[in-house]
N, CA, C and O of each residue as an XYZ file, in Angstrom:
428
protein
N     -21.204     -4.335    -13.417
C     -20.601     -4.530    -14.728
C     -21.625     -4.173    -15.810
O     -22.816     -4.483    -15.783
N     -20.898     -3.369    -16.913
C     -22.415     -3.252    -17.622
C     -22.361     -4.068    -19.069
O     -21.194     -4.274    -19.404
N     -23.137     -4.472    -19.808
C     -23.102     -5.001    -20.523
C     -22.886     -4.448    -21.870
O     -23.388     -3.345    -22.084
N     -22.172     -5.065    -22.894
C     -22.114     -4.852    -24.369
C     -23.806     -5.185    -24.877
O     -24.548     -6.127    -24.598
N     -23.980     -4.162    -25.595
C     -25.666     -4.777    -26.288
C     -25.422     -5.691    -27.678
O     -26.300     -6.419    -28.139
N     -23.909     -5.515    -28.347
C     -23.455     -6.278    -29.463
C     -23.339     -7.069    -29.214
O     -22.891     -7.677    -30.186
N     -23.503     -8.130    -27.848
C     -22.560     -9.336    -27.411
C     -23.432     -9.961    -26.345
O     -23.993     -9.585    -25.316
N     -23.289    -11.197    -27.113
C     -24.173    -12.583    -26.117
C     -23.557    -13.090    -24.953
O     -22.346    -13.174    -25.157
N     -23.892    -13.494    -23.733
C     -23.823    -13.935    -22.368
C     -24.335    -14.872    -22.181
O     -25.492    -15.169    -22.479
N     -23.155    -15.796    -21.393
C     -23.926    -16.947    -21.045
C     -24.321    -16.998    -20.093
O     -24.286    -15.972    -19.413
N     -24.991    -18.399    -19.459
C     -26.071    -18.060    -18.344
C     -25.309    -17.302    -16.928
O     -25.916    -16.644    -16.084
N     -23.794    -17.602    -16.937
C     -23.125    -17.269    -15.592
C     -22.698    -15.736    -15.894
O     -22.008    -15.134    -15.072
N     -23.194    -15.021    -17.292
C     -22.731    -13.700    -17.202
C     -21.510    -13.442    -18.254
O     -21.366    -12.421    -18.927
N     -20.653    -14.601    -18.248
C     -19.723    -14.367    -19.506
C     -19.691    -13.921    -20.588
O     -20.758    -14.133    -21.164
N     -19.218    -13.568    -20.984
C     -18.991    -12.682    -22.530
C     -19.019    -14.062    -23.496
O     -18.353    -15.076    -23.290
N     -19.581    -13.927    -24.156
C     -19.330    -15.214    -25.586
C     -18.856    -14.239    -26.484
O     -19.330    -13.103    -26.494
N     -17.774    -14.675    -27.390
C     -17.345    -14.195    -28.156
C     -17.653    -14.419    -29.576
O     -17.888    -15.491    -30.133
N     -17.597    -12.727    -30.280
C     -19.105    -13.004    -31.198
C     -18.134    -13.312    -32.639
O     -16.943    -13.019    -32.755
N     -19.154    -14.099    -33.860
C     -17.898    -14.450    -35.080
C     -17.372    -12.573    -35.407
O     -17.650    -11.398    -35.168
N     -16.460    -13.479    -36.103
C     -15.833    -12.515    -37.123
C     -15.760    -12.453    -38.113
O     -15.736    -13.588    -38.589
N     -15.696    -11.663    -38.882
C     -15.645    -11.547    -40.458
C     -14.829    -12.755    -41.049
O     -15.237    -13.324    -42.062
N     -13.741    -13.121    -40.448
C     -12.862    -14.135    -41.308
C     -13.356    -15.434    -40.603
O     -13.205    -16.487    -41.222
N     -13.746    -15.454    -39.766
C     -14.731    -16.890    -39.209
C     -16.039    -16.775    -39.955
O     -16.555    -17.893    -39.954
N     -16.765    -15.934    -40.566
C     -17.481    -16.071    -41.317
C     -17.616    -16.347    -43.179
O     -18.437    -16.894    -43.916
N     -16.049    -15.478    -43.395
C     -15.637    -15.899    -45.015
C     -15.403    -17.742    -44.748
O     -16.113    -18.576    -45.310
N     -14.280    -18.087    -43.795
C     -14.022    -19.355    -43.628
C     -15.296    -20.647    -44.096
O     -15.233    -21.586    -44.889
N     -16.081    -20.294    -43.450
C     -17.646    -20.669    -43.741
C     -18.367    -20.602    -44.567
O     -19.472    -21.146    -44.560
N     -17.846    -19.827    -45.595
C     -18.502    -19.382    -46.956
C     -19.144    -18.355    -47.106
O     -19.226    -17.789    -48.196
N     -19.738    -17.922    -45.981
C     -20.427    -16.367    -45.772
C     -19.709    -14.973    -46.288
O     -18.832    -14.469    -45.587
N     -20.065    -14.428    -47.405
C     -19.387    -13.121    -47.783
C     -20.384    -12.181    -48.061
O     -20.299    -11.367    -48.980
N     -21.580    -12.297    -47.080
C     -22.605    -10.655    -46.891
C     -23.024    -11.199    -45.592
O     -22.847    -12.170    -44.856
N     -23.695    -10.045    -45.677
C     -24.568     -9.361    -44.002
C     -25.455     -9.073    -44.954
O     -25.262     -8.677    -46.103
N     -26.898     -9.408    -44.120
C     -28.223     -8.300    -44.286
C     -28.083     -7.018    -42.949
O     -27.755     -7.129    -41.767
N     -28.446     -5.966    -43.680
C     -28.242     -4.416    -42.774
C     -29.462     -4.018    -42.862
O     -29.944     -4.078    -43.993
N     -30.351     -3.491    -41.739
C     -31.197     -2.513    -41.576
C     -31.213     -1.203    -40.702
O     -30.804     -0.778    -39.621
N     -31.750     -0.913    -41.536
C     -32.271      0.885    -40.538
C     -33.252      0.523    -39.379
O     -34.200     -0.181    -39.727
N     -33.210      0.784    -38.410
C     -33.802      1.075    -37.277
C     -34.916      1.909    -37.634
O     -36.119      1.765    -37.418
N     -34.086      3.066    -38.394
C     -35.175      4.775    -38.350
C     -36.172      4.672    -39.168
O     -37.288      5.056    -38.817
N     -35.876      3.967    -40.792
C     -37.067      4.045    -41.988
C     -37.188      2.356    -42.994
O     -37.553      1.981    -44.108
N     -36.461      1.619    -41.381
C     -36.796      0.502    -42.424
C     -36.476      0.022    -43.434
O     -37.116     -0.808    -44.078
N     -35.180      0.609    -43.759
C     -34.321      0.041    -45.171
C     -33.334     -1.252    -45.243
O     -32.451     -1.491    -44.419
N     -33.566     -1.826    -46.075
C     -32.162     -3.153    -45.576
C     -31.920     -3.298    -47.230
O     -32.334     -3.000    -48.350
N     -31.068     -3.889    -46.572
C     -29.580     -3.924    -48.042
C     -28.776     -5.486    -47.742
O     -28.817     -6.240    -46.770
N     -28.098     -5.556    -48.966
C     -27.494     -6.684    -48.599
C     -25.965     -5.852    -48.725
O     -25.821     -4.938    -49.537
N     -24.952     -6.266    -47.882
C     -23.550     -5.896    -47.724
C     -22.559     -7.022    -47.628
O     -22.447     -7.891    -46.764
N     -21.776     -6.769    -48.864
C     -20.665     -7.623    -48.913
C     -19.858     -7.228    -47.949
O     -19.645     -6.021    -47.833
N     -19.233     -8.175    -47.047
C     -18.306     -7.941    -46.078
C     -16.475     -8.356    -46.347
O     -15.596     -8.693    -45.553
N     -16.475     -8.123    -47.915
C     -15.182     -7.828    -48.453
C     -13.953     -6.571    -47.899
O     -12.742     -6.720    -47.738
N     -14.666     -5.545    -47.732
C     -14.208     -4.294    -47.553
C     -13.586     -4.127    -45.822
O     -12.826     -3.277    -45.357
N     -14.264     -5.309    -45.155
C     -13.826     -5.336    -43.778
C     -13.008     -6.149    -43.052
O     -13.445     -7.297    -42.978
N     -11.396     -5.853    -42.176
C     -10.754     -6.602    -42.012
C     -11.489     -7.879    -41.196
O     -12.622     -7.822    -40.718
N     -10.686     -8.921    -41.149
C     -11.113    -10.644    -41.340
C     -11.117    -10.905    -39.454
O     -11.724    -11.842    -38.937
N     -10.402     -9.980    -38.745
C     -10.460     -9.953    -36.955
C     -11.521     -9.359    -36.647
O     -11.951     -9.654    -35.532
N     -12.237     -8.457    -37.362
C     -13.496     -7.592    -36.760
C     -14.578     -8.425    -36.427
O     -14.857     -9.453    -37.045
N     -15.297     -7.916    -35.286
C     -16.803     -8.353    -34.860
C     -17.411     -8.426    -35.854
O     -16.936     -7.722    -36.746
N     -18.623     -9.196    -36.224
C     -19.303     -9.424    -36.943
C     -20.719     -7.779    -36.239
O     -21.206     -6.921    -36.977
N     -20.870     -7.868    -35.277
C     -21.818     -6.880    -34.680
C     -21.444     -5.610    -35.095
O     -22.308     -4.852    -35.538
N     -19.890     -5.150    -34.992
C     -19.155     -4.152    -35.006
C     -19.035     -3.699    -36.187
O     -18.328     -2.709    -36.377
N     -19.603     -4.236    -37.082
C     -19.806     -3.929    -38.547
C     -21.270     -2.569    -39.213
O     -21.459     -2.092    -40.332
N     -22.149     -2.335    -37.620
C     -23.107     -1.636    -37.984
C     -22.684     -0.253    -37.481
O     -23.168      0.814    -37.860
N     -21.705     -0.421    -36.566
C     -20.536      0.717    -36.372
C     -20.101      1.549    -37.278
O     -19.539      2.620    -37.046
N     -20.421      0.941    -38.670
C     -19.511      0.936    -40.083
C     -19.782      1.873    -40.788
O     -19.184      2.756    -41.402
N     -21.062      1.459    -40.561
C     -22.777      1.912    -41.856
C     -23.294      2.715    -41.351
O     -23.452      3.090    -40.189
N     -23.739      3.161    -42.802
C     -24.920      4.610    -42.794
C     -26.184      3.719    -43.449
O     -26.144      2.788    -44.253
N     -27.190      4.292    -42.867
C     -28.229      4.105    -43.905
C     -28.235      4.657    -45.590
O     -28.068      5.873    -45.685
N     -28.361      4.107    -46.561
C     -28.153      4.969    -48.011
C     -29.309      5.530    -48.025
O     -29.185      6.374    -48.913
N     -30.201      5.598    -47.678
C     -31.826      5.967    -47.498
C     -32.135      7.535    -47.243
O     -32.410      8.475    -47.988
N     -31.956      7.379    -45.790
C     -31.722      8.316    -44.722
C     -30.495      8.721    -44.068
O     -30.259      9.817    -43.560
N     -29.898      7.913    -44.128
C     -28.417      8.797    -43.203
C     -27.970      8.792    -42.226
O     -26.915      9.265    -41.802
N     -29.267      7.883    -41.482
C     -28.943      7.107    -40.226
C     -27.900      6.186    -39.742
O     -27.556      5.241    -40.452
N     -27.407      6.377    -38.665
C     -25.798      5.843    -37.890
C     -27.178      4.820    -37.442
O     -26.713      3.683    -37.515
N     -28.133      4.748    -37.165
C     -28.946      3.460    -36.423
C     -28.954      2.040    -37.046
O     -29.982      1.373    -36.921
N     -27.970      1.567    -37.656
C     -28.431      0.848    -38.359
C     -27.695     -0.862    -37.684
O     -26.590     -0.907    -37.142
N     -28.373     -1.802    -37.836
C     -28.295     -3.204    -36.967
C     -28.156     -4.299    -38.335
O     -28.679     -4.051    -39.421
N     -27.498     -5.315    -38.099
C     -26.556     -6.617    -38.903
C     -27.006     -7.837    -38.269
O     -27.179     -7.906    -37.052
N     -27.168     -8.645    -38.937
C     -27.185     -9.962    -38.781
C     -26.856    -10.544    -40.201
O     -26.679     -9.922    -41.249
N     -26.818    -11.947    -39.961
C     -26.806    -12.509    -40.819
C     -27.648    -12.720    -42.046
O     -28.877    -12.654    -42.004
N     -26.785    -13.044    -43.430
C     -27.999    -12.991    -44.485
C     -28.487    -14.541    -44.773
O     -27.774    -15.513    -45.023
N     -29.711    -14.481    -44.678
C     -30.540    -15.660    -44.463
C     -30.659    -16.152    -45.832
O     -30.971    -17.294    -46.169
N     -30.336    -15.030    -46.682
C     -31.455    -15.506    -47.860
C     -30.066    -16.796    -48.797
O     -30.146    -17.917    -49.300
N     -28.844    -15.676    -48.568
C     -27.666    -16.644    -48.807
C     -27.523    -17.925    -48.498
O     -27.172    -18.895    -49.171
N     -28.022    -17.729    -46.762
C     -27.717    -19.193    -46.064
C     -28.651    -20.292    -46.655
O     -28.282    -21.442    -46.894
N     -29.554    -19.939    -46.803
C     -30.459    -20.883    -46.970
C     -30.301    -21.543    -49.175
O     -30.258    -22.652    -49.706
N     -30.270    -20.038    -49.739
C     -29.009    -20.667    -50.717
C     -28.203    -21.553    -51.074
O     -28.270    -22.180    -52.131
N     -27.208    -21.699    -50.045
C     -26.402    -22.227    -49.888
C     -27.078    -23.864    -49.401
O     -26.938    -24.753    -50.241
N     -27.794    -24.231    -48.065
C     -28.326    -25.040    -47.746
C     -28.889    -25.782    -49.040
O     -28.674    -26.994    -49.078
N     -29.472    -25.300    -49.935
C     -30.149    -25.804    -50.556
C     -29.187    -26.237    -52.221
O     -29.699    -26.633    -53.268
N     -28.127    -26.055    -52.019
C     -27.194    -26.186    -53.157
C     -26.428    -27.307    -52.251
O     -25.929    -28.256    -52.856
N     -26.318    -27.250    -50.948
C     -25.161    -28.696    -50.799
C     -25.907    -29.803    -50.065
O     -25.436    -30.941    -50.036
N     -27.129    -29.479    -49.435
C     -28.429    -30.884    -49.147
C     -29.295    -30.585    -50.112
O     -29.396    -31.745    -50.513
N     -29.637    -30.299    -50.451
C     -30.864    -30.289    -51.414
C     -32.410    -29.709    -50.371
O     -33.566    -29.713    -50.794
N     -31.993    -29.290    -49.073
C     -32.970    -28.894    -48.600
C     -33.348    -27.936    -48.915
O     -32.462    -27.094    -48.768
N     -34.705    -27.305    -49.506
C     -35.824    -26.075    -49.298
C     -36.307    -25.253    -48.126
O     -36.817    -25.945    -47.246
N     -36.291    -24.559    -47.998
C     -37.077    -23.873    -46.917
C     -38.399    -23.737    -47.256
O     -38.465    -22.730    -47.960
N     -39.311    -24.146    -47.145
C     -41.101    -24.029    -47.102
C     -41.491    -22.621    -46.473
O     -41.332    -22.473    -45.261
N     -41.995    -21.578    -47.247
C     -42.641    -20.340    -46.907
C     -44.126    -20.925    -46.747
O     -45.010    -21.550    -47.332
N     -43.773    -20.265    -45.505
C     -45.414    -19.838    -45.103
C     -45.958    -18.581    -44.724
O     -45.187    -18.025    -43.942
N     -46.694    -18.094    -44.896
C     -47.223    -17.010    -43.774
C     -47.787    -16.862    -42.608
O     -48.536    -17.786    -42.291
N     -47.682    -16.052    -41.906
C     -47.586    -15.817    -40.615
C     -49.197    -16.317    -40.457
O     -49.984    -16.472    -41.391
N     -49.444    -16.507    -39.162
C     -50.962    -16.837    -38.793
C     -50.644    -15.910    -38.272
O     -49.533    -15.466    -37.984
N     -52.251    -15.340    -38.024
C     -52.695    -14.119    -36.983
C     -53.040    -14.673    -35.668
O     -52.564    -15.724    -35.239
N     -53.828    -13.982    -35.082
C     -53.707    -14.320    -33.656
C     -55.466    -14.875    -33.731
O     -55.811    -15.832    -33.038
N     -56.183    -14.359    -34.382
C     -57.328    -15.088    -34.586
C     -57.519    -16.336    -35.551
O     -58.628    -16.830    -35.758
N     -56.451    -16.760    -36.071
C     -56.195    -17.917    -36.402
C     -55.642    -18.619    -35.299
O     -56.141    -19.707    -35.015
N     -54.862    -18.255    -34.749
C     -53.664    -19.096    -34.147
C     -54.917    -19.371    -32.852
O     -54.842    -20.525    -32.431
N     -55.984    -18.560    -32.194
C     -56.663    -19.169    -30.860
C     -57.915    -20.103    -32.146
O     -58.233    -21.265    -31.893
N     -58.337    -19.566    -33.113
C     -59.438    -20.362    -33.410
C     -59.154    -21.896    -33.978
O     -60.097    -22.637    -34.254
């Protein structure tokens, strides 16, 4: 059997079925963050324009890069919204930090 690379499995092999655009408006979510694979570009994309049954994955199917022109381009969720949002109905922050290096992280 071969696998979808858009689509999560559970431990016995099953297909999990991934959200959808209208399981994601439902939720309050109305963008995607999009990047290029090829040059590294990301955008934020309102997911207005796409019917409400579609994969949420199936959405990079969609897109071009505006950059380059690249069909390579990969979706997830936009964080910067979510956390937005988090922070408008708990009052929680997200705390930035920066990354430790690796000669930090053993010393």
């Amino acid at each position: 059997m071969r696998r979808n690379p858009r689509r999560a499995y559970d431990e016995t092999g099953r297909e999990i079925a991934p959200p959808t655009v209208g399981s994601a408006r439902a939720q309050g979510e109305t963008t995607i963050a999009a990047h290029c694979h090829d040059c590294r570009h990301h955008a934020i994309v309102s997911t207005d324009r796409f019917p409400p049954d579609l994969p949420i994955p199936e959405i990079s199917l969609r897109l071009r890069c505006s950059a380059c022109g690249s069909k390579r381009v990969g979706v997830m969720m936009d964080m910067q919204a979510h956390y937005a949002w988090l922070t408008a109905e708990t009052g929680w922050k997200m705390e930035v930090r920066p990354f430790r290096t690796m000669v930090e992280a053993v010393a």
